[in-house]
C-alpha positions in Angstrom: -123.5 50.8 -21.2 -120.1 49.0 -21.4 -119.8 46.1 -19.2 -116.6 45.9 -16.9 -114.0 43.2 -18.0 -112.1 41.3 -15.3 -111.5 38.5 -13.5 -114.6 37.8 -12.5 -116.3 39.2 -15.2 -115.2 36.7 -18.1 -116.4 36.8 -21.0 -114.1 34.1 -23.0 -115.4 30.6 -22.0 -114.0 27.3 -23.4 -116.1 25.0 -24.8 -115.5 22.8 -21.9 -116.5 25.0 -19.5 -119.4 25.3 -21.3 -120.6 21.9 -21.2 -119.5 21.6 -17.2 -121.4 25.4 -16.9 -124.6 23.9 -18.9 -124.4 20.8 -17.2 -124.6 22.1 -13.7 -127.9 24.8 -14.5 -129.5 21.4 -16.0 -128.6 19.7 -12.3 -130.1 22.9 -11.0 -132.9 23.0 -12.8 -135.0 20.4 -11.2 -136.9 21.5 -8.4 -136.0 19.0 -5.9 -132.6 19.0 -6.6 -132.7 22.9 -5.8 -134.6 22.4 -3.1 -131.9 19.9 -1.6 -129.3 22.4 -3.0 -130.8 25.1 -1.0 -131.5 23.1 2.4 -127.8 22.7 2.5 -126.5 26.3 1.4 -125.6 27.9 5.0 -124.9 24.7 7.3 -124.0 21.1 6.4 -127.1 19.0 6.7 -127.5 14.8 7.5 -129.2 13.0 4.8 -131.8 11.8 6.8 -132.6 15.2 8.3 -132.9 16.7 4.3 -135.4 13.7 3.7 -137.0 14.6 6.7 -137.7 18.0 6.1 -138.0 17.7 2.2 -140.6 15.4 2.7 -138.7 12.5 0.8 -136.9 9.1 0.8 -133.2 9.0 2.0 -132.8 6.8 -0.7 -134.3 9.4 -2.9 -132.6 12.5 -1.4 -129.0 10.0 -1.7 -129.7 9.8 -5.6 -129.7 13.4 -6.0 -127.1 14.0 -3.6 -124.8 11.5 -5.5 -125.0 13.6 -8.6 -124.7 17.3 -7.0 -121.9 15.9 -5.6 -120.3 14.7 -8.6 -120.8 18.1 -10.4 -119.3 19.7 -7.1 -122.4 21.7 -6.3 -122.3 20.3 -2.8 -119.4 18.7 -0.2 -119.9 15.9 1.7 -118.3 15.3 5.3 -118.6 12.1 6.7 -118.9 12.2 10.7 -119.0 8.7 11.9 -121.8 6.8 10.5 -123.8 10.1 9.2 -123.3 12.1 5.8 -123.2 15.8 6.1 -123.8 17.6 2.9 -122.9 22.0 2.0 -122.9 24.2 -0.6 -118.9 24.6 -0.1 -118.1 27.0 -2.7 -118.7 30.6 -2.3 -119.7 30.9 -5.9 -122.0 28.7 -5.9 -124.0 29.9 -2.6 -123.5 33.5 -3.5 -125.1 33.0 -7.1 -128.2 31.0 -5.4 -128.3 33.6 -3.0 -128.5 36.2 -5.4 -130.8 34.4 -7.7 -133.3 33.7 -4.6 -133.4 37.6 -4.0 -133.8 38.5 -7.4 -136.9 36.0 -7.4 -138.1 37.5 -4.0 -137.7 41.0 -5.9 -139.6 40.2 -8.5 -142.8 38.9 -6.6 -142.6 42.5 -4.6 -142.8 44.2 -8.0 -145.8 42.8 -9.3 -148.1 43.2 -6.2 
């Protein structure tokens, strides 16, 4: 089966964007960063209110939220003295999106 080759389909990476690539899945990769990752994937959410929910420290949650941010897994929107934070990238949500069905999928399968 040949694979389609195209824009969104690349296949020649840089070695750059290979360390930014691996870089982001090892952000990813720890659950409560997904976790915070995924509370904010279809509306912007308050720091305190992701704490809240996530059953953890705002100063904890901010930590975590300082480094997605930096790899520009998530936006921040500052509305007076509150922090929103989104997935803002359509790439990003659309890939967690279709990882989180895929997992969903999978768990059907084996029952």
């Amino acid at each position: 089966m040949s694979r389609k080759r195209g824009p969104g389909n690349r296949t020649n990476v840089g070695e750059d964007e290979i360390v930014e690539l691996a870089e982001m899945f090892r952000l990813m990769s720890d659950p409560t960063r997904l976790r915070i990752i995924l509370a904010c994937l279809n509306e912007p959410v308050a720091v305190g209110d992701m704490a809240s929910s996530l059953g953890l420290s705002a100063s904890l949650v901010s930590h975590h939220l300082r480094l997605l941010r930096a790899a520009r897994l998530l936006q921040a929107d500052r509305q007076g003295r509150q922090v929103f934070y989104v997935v803002g990238d359509d790439h990003i949500r659309s890939m967690l999106t279709d990882m989180v069905d895929h997992v969903a999928e999978g768990g059907a399968e084996a029952e």
